[in-house]
C-alpha positions, 0 to 999 in steps of 0.5 A: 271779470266783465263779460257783459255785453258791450251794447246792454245798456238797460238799467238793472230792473229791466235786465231782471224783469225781461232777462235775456240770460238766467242763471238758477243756482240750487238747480236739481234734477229731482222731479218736482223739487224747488231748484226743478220746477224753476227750471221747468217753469221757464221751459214750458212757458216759451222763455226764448233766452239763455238758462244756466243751470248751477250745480257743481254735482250734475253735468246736465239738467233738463236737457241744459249743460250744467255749471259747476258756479257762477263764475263758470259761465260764459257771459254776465247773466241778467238774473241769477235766480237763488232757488237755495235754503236760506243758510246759503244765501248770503254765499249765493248772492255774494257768488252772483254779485262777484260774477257781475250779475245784474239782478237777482230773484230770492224766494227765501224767507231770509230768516235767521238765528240771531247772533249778539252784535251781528248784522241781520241777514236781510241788511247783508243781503242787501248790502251786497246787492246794492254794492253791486248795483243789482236789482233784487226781488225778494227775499220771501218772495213768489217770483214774477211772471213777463207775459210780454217777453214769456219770462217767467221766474218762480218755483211753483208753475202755473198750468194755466196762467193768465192771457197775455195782457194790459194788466201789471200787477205788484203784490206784498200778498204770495197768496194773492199773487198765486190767486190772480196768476191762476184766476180763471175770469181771462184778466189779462196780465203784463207783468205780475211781480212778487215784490216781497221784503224789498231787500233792495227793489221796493214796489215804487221801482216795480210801479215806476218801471211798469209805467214806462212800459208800452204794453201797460195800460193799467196797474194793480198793486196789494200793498202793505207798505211803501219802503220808498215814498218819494220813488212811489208818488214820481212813479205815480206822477209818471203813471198819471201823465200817460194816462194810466191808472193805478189801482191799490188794495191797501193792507193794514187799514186797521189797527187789528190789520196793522198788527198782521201787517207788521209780522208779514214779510216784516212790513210796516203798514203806514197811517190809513189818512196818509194814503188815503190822502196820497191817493187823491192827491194822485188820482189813485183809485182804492179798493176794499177787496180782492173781487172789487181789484179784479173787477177794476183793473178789468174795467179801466183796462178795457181802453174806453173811457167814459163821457160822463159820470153818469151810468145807463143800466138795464137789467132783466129783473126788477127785483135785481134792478131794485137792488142794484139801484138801492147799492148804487146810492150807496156807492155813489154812482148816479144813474143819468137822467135821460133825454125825452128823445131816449125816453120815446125810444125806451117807451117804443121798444119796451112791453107795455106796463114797462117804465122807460126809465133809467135803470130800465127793467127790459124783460116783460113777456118775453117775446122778442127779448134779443130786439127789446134788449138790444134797442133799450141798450143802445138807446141808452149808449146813445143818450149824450148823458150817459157815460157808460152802459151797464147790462145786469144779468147772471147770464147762466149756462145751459140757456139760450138766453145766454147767447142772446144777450151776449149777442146783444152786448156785442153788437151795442158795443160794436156801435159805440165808443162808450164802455159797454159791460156785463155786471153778473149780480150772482157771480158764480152764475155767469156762464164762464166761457161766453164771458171769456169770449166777450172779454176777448172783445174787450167788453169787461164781464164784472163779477158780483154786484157789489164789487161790480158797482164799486168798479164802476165808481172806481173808473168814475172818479178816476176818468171824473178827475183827469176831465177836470183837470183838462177843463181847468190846467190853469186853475188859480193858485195860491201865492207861495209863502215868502222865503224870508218867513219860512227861513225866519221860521224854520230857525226859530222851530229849530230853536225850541229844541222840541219843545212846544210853543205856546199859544202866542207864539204858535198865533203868531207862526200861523200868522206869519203865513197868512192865516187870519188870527184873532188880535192879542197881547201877551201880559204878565201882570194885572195891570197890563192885562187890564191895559191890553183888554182896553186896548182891544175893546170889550169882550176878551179872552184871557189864556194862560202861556204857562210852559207847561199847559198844552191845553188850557181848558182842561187846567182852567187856564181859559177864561171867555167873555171877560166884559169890563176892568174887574172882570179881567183883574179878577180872572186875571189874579186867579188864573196867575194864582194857579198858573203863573203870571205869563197870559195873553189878553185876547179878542173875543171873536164874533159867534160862527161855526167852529173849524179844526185845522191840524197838522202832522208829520208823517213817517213817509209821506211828510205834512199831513193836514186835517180839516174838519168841523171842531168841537164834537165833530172832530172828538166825537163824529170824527168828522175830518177829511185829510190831505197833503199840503199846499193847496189852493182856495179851490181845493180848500172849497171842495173839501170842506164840502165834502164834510159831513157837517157842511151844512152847518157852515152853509146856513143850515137850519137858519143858521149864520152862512160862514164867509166860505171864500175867507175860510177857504183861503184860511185854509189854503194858507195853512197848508202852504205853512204845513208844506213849507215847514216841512221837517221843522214842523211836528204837528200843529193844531189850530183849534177852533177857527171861527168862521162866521158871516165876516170872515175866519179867524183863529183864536187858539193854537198849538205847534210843536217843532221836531225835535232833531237828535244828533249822534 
């Protein structure tokens, strides 16, 4: 059977999500029952393509000629939506699938009575899928809605659906997807798309899909999960290179969030440091909660982009405009300082006692409030230091001051081309119709302060990333790693069978990459220990290599400042006592700031590094940053001053001023080592490295190789 169209060449998601032809099986001509409302929701939003209904016990529903089967009708049908109990799924899609249906929608949970030995549900499901090369979305899923095309699938219709839109949005939430499809701020919309259990077609297609897509200017995901990382980070690498931004809210950040995650469509939420770590890396902007979403998407969505990441704001209070300041500190956001010219022009139109500065507090007596607001709006759009312009008001119904300054940001925005909103501080106050006709002027009407200012500073970082990235696409990079090394490397972690290696021979793989390691020797016996600590110069370190002793210090197995031949010999027949005689005879390093370099694998996302300050700050303060490797001496730079414990490398306090440049490239030659090991490499600490005023050095170590079964 092949009754496709000879000229469809689109791939199968797009033959889903902007469908020509949809079959509905489990269709019914019960009024408000699930296999009608899938029917009716196409019909009375303007879908233009071919419906066919399925159900062997009608001849027509709503007006349409209804199938007996799939295999009845009179072309391949682009989407075969199973609107059908769970228990009849399986023989649906197997239906579809034999009738050469290119997609399919499940809106069942999936769930079944576990038989012995039997292949759950899910698995067959997307076994038949993927043999027939279908795109599915679901099961447990809400649909999706392609406001583009006026295709919308799904079993719970919406009255009063979004606007057409620039806005795609991806969610694993049902409930949040109904919340956004009904929401009443005018958010326009692209694509919504209910991804569900991703049987077959995972967020990243959806996301990979929308970023090819002209109508998309910006993308809003919910995400538990992601089930295809290396599809997710090329799709956001496509969505980076046109220039649109992905907005995530990221489910599961905690452990007590983690444990809902894993019983809600049976996601399993990923470690919070890898994607926090996949989106800087990826100029994903992050976001904590459904108001601060909305706010985003409406923000990056409105095609202005700033000139700078400085903001100019007026308010009509001051107790507001205090507050405001007060969380924008917080958030980040920095207020710009603004020219003397900006200042005069402030000063002229304000009411005298009125300060002309930046945020500005524009309501004195207010007589002639619309001139005065409008003249301190746009002398602030016009400051070369500003990048964008705020107007803080709650702006309520049933006031004639609403319509002023509705007019008044109209007109400063008709003036510019920087983004010009409203930040309502009291969201449930803004008058709901003035806000949806600025919004159809392309001015963003932010709702809530906090979530407002967090919107902001979301487009900030975003727009802040993609200027430096154009003022330095030549930026120096970091020589990568010689092959025979991580060839050389890789047998030997093979090797070890899991196992780990000790201090010496993990010294001597971060040595092999570059980074800068203490000078030692690896003894078993007194008189070698006394003979390696000679060689080397006084004072030294002694470390036992038992094979069994991950971390010396905790067993005795260390012994610093070893000073002269007795001392060594001492310690040395001591820890041999106790330990067993295989040590090493280190160089004791100069005094500096002590710095933590770990690597992990992720399950998803691969080699994840951590930089942070060691000792208590990395056991206690916690205070590390994460990224994904290889990066370069720049790179390295920026992160570690974003520490919170910077200064202490900086010269704080008189302290000795670490040599930054040396650490910086320490750094940037351990992650070309994390990224090139990449499979063989399980974790690896380097803890501490010394960065003092003459360089960084590493003087202990831990690497433990994957360990690889074999069925």
């Amino acid at each position: 059977m092949n009754k496709a169209p000879v000229n469809d060449i689109r791939p199968p998601l797009e033959a889903m999500l902007r469908a020509r032809s949809i079959a509905i099986v489990g269709a019914s001509v019960k009024a408000e029952s699930f296999g009608h409302n899938v029917i009716t929701h196409l019909t009375q939003t303007g879908y233009r393509g071919r419906i066919y209904p399925i159900n062997p016990r009608y001849e027509e529903i709503a007006g349409l000629r209804c199938y007996g089967a799939l295999s009845d009708l009179p072309e391949r049908v682009d989407c075969a939506v199973l609107a059908v109990a769970d228990e009849r799924l399986e023989a649906a899609l197997a239906a579809a699938a034999a009738a050469e249906a290119r997609s399919a929608v499940i809106f069942g949970t999936a769930v079944e009575a576990q038989a012995p030995d039997q292949v759950p549900l899910t698995e067959r499901l997307a076994a038949i899928a993927r043999t027939a090369g279908m795109a599915m979305c679901g099961s447990n899923s809400m649909g999706f809605l392609n406001f583009i095309d006026d295709v919308m699938v799904g079993g719970w219709p919406y009255k009063f659906p979004p606007p057409k839109g620039r806005i795609g949005f991806i969610t694993h939430s049902g409930s949040s997807y109904s919340g956004f499809a009904l929401n009443q701020r005018q958010l326009g919309m692209s694509y919504m798309i209910s991804s569900g259990q991703e049987l077959v077609t995972s967020a990243a297609d959806y996301l990979d899909f929308l970023a090819t897509q002209e109508e998309t200017r910006v993308v809003g995901c919910i995400l538990e999960t992601i089930r295809a990382p290396e599809t997710f980070i090329a799709a956001l690498e496509r969505a980076d290179k046109r220039g649109i931004p992905v907005v995530v809210l990221k489910l599961g950040r905690s452990e007590h969030g983690k444990a809902l995650a894993r019983a809600h469509s049976g996601a399993l939420a990923g470690e919070d440091a890898a994607y926090r770590a996949v989106f800087e890396r990826y100029n994903v902007v992050a976001v904590r909660s459904l108001d601060t979403l909305a706010n985003t998407l409406e923000l990056l969505s409105c095609g202005r982009a700033p000139s700078t990441d400085a903001i100019g704001l007026a308010s009509d209070s001051g107790g507001e405009r205090t507050m405001i300041a007060d969380l924008a500190v917080e958030s980040g956001i920095a207020f710009a300082e603004v020219a003397p010219e900006t200042t005069l022009r402030l000063a002229g139109a304000l009411d005298p006692g009125l300060a002309p500065i930046n945020p500005v507090d524009i309501w004195g007596t207010g007589h002639d409030h619309e001139r005065i607001a409008e003249e301190c709006l746009a002398a602030l759009a016009d400051d070369p230091g500003v990048g964008q312009v705020v107007f803080a008001s709650n702006m309520p119904s049933g006031r004639a001051l609403l319509h002023s300054w509705a007019r008044v940001t109209e007109h400063v925005h008709a003036a510019t081309t920087k983004p010009v909103m409203v930040m309502g501080n009291l969201s449930s106050a803004l008058d709901r119709d003035e806000a949806a006709r600025l919004r159809g002027l392309g001015i963003p009407v932010l709702l809530g302060t906090e979530p407002g200012l967090a919107a902001i500073a979301g487009s900030i970082a975003w727009h802040s990333f993609r200027r430096e990235r154009a003022e330095s696409p030549n930026a120096p990079s970091i020589a990568p790693p010689d092959t025979a090394t991580v060839v050389d490397w890789r047998i030997r972690l093979a090797a070890a069978g899991g196992a780990s290696l000790d201090t010496a021979q993990s010294l001597a793989l971060a040595a092999a990459f570059g980074v800068p390691v203490a000078e030692w020797h690896t003894v078993t016996g007194e008189a070698e220990a006394v003979a390696a600590a000679r060689a080397l110069g006084y004072p030294v370190v002694l470390k036992t290599l038992a094979a069994d002793v991950d971390h010396k210090f905790d067993r005795g197995g260390v012994a610093l400042g070893l000073g002269s031949e007795a001392t060594v010999a001492d310690a040395y027949r001591a820890m041999a006592a106790r330990l067993g005689p295989r040590a090493m005879v280190q160089t004791q390093a100069a005094g500096g700031a002590e710095v933590f370099l770990g690597m992990t694998r992720d399950t998803q996302f691969g080699p994840l590094v951590t930089l942070g300050l060691g000792g208590i700050f990395v056991e206690v303060l916690k205070d590390v940053i994460s990224f994904l490797p290889p990066i370069d001496e720049a790179a390295a730079l920026r992160y570690l001053r974003r520490l919170k414990g910077f200064a202490l490398l900086d010269g704080a306090r008189g302290r000795p001023r670490a040599d930054l440049a040396a650490l910086s490239h320490t750094v940037a030659r351990f992650s070309q080592m994390a990224a090139a090991l990449a499979g063989s490499l399980q974790e690896m600490d380097i803890n501490p490295v010394i960065a003092g005023p003459a360089g960084a050095v590493a003087v202990d170590a831990l690497a433990i190789p994957t360990r690889h079964t074999t069925r």
